[in-house]
C-alpha positions as CSV (number, residue, x, y, z in Angstrom):
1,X,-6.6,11.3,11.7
2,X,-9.6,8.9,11.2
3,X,-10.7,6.7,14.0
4,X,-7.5,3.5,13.9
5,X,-8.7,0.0,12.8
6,X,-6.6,-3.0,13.5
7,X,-3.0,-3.1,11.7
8,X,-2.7,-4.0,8.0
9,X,-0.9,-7.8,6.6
10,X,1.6,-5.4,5.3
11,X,2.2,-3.2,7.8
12,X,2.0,-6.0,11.1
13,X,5.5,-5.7,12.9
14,X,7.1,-7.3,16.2
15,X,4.4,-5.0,19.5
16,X,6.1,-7.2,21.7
17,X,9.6,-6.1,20.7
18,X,8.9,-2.5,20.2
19,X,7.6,-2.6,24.0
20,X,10.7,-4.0,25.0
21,X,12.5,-1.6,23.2
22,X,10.6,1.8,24.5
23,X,10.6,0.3,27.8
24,X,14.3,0.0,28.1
25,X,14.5,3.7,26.8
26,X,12.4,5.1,29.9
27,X,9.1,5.4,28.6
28,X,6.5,5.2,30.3
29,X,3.4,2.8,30.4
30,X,5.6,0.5,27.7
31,X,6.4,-2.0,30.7
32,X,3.5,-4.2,30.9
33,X,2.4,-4.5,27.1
34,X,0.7,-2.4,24.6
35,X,-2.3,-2.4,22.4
36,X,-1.4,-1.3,18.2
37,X,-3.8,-0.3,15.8
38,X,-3.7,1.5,12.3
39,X,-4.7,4.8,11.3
40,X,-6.0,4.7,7.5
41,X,-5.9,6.9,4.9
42,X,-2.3,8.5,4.8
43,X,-0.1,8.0,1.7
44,X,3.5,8.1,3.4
45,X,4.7,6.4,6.3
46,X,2.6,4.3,8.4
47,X,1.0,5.8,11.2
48,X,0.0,3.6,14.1
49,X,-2.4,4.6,17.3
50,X,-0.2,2.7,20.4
51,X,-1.6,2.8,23.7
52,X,1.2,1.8,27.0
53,X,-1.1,1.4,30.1
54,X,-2.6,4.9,30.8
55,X,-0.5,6.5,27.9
56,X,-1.5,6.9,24.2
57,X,0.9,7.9,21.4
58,X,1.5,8.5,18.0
59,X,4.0,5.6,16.4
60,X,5.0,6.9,12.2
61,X,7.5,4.5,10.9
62,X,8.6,3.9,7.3
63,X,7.1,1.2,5.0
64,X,8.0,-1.9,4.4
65,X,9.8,-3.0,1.1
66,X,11.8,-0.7,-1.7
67,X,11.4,2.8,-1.5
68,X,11.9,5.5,-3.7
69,X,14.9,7.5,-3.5
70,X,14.7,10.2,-0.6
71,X,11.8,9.2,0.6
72,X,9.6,8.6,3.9
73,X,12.3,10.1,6.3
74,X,10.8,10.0,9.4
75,X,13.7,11.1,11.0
76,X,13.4,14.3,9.3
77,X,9.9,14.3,10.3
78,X,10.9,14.3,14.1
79,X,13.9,16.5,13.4
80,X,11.5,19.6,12.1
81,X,8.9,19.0,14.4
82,X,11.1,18.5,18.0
83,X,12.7,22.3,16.8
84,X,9.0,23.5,15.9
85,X,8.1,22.9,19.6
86,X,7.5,26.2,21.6
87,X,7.1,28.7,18.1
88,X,4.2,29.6,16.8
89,X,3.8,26.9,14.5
90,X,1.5,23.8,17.0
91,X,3.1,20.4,16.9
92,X,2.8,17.6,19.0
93,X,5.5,16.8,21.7
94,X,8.4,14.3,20.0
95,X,9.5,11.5,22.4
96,X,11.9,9.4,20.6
97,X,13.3,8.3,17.5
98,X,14.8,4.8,16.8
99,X,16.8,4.6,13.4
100,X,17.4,0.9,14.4
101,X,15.7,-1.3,11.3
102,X,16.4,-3.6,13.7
103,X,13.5,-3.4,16.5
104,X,10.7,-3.3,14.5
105,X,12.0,-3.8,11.0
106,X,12.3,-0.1,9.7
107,X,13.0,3.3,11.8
108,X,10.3,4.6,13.8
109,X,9.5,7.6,16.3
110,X,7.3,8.1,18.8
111,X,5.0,11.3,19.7
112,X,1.9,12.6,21.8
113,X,-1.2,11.6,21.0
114,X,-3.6,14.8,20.5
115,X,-7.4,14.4,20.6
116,X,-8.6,16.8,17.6
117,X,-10.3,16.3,14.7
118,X,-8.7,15.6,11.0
119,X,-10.6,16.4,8.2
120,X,-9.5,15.7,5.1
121,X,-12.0,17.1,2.5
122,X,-11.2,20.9,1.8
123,X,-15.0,21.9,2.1
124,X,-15.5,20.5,5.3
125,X,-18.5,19.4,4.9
126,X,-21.0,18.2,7.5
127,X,-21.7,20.2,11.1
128,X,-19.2,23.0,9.9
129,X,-21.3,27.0,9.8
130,X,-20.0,28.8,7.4
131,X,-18.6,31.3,10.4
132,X,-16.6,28.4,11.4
133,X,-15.2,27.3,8.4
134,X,-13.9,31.0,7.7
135,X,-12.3,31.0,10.8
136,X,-11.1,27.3,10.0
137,X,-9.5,28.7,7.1
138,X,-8.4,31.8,8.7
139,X,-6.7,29.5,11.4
140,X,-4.8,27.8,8.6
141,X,-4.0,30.6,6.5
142,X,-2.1,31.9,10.1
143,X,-0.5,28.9,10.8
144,X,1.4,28.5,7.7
145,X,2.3,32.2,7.4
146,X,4.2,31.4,10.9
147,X,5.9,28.6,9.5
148,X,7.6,30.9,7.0
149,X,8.7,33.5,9.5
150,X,10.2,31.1,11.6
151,X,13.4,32.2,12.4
152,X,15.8,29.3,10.8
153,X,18.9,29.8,12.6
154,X,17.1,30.2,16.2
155,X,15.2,27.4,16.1
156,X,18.1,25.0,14.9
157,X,17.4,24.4,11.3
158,X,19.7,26.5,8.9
159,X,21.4,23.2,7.9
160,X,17.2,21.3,7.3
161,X,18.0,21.4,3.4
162,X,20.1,23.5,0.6
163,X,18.9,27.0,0.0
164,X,18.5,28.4,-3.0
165,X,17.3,26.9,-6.2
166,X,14.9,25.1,-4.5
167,X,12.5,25.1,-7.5
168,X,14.8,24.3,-10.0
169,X,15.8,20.9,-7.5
170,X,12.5,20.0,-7.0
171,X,11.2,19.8,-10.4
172,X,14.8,17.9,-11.1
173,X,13.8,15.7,-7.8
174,X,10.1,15.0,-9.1
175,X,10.8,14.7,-12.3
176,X,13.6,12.0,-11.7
177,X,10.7,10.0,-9.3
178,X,7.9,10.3,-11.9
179,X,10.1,8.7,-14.8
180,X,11.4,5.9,-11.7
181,X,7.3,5.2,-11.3
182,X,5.6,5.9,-14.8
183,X,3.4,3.4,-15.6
184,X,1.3,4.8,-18.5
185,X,1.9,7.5,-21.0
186,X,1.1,11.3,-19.8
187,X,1.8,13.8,-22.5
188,X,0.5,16.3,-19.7
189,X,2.6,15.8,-17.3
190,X,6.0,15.4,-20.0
191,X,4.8,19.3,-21.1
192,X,5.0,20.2,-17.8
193,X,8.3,18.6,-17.1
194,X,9.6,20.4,-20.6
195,X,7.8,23.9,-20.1
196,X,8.8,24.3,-15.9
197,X,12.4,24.6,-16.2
198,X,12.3,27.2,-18.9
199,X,9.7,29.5,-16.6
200,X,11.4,29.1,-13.1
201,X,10.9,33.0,-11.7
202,X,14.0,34.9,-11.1
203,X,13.0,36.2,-7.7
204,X,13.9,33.1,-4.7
205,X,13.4,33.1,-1.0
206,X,13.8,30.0,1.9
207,X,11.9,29.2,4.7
208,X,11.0,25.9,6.3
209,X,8.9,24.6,3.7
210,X,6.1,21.8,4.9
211,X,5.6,20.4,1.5
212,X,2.4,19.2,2.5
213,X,0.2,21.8,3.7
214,X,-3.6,21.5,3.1
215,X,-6.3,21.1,5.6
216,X,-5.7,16.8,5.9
217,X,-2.6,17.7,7.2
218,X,-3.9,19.9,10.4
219,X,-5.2,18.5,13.5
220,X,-8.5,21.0,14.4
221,X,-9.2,21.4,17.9
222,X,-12.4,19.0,19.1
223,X,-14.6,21.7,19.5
224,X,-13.2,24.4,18.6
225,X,-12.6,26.1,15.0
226,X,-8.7,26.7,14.9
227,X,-6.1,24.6,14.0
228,X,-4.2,23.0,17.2
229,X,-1.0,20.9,15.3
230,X,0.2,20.5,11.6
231,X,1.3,16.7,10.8
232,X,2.9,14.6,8.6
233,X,6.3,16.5,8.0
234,X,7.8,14.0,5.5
235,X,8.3,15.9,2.4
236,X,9.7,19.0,5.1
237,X,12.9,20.8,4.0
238,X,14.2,24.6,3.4
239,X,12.6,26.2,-0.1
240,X,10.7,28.7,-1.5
241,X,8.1,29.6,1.2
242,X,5.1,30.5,-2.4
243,X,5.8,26.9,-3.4
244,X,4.0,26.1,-0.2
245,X,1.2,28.7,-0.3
246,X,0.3,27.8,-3.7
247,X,0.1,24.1,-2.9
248,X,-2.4,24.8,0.1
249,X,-4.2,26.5,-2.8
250,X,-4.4,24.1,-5.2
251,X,-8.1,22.9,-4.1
252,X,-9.0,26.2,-5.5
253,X,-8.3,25.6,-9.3
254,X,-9.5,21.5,-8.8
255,X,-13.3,20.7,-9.1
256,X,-15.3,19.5,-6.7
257,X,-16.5,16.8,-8.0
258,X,-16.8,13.9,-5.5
259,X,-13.4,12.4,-6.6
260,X,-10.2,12.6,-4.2
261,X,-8.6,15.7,-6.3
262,X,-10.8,17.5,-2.8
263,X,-11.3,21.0,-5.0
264,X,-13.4,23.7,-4.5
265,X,-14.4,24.5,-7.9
266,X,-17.9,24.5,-8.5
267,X,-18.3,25.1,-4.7
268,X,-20.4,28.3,-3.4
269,X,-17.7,28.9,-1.9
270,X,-19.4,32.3,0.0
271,X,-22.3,30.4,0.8
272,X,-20.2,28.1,2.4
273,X,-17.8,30.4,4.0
274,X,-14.8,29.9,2.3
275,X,-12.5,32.6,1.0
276,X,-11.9,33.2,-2.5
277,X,-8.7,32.1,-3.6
278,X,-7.3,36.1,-3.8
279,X,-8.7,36.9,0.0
280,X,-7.0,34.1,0.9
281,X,-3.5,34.6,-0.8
282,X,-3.6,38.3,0.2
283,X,-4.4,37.5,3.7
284,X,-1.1,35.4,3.5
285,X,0.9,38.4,2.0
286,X,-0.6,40.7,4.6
287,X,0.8,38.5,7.7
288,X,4.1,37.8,5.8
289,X,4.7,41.6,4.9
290,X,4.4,41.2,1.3
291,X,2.9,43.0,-1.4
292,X,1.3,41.3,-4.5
293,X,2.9,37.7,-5.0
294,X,4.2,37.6,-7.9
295,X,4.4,34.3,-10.3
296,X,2.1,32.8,-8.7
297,X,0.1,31.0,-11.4
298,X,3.7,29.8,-12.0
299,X,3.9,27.9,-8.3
300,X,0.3,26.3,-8.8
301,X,1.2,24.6,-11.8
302,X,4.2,23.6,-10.2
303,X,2.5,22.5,-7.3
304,X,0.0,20.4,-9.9
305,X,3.2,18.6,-11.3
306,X,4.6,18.0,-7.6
307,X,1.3,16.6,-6.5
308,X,0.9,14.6,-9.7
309,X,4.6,13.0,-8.9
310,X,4.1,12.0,-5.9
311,X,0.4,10.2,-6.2
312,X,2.4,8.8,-9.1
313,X,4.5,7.0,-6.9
314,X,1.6,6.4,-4.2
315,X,0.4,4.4,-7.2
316,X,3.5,2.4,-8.0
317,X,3.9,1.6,-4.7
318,X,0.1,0.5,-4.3
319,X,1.1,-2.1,-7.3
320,X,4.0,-3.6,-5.6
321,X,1.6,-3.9,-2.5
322,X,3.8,-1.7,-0.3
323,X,1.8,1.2,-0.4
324,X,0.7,2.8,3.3
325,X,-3.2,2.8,2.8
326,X,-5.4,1.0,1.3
327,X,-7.0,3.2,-1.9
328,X,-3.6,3.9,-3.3
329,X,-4.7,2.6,-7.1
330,X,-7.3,5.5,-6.1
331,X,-5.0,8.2,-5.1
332,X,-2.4,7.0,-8.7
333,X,-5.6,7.8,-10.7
334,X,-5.5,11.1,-9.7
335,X,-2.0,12.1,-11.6
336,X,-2.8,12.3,-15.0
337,X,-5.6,15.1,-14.1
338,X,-3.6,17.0,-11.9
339,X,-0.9,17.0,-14.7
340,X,-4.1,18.3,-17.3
341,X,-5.2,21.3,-14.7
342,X,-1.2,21.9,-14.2
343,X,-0.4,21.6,-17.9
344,X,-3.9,24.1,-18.7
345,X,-2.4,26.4,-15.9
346,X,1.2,27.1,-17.4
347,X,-0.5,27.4,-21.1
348,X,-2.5,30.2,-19.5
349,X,0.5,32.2,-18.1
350,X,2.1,31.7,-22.0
């Protein structure tokens, strides 16, 4: 996460009644007031650095105002993550969840605070060697293929979401939330919609899907290059474990171009140290046991209209003025070119 700031107009809520609150639940340091500020740059729920006397934590609560449907369950988000804990997957320890509306105005949970580094461009950029940010990638590439060999029923999750038909539901899902926020026409994005139904692949699998893998999402250790948690959990559920792959590989077919699409295209990406896109994908078949993936051009355009969805709705929020962070006009600009590279993706596979 970047370094919190104080807490947004929007976002402001009762400190002196959520101290109360955590207090009377045992918690420790929550007795003689707190200290609140905002961590920026997130498009889901608010995420809020809270400091109790000696103790720090991790506060993610739902926004304020009308939502769209399914959306922003943080108690989801501590559900997957409190079962996560001791598997191979690193998450931070989960304290408590309040689905109360009534302390602070919305439900809320409550989590360690980790010292790490999150960075949220793909090239990471700056002090990174190349050595370091293969073994970044390396780190990441591990982490998720653990997520999808976790075993469902031992950890306490075989009921997380439907199995089955998991793509078929989320284009019905996405496309149902694009239509709720459309603003502006995009004939890209209704070919997609029209042409991803007809070309689901036969073959399906579940596995705890993070819906929001990519290298913003992962806490890196401060000095080290390896990935020490995965956050933000939201869009979390049981589904087809390529679906997640190919969105972690979506930088891969998006330019790198300054804007916040955060590709890799026109990157030296050996230079830099960064796998190609098939090293990395068969380094992920490798550690899950696979052979070649198949349809897998299928799953990044896919992943394209997904993305393009949801910073659709980042957008509409952002208009209404309920959005979590501040650039979310910024982020909505990026739908109608993730629905081109999407669109130019499936008329490739045709």
């Amino acid at each position: 996460m970047a370094t919190p700031g104080p807490v947004s107009s929007t976002h402001r809520f009762d400190e002196a009644a959520l101290a109360r609150y955590l207090d009377s639940q045992g918690m420790p340091g929550f007795g003689a007031g707190i200290a609140v500020r905002q961590y920026q740059g997130g498009q889901s729920n608010p995420t809020f650095e809270i400091t109790a006397g000696p103790h720090r934590y991790v506060l993610r609560k739902k926004p304020p105002g009308r939502l769209l449907p399914s959306a922003h369950l943080v108690e989801r988000e501590y559900r997957v993550m409190k079962a996560l804990a001791g598997t191979a997957v690193p998450v931070p320890v989960m304290h408590h969840l309040c689905e109360d509306a009534e302390v602070i105005g919305t439900p809320f949970f409550l989590m360690d605070h980790l010292d790490g580094r999150v960075v949220d461009d793909t090239s990471l950029p700056g002090t990174f060697t190349p050595d370091e940010r293969a073994v970044i990638y390396d780190s990441m590439n591990q982490v998720l293929a653990a997520l999808h060999q976790v075993d469902l029923a031992a950890v306490g999750l075989g009921d997380f979401g439907r199995t089955g038909a998991y793509v078929q539901r989320q284009i019905d899902r996405w496309t149902r939330q694009f239509e709720a926020a459309k603003t502006d026409p995009m004939p890209d994005m209704d070919a997609l919609m029209a042409w991803l139904p007809a070309h689901v692949p036969d073959h399906d699998e579940t596995s705890i899907v993070h819906g929001d893998f990519r290298m913003g999402n992962l806490m890196l250790h401060p000095v080290e290059p390896r990935v020490v948690a995965v956050l933000d959990w939201e869009l979390s559920t049981l589904g087809h474990p390529l679906s997640d792959l190919a969105y972690n590989v979506m930088p891969w077919v998006l330019p790198h171009d300054g804007t916040s699409l955060n590709g890799l295209v026109g990157l030296d990406l050996a230079a830099e140290g960064i796998p190609a896109m098939e090293a990395y994908v068969q380094a992920y078949a490798r550690r899950t046991g696979r052979g070649v993936i198949d349809s897998f051009s299928f799953f990044l355009a896919f992943s394209c209209f997904r993305l393009a969805s949801i910073c659709q709705g980042v957008y509409a929020r952002g208009l209404q003025g309920n959005a979590s962070s501040d650039n979310a006009v910024e982020v909505g600009a990026k739908a109608p070119r993730l629905a081109r590279v999407g669109w130019e993706i499936a008329r490739s596979i045709d």
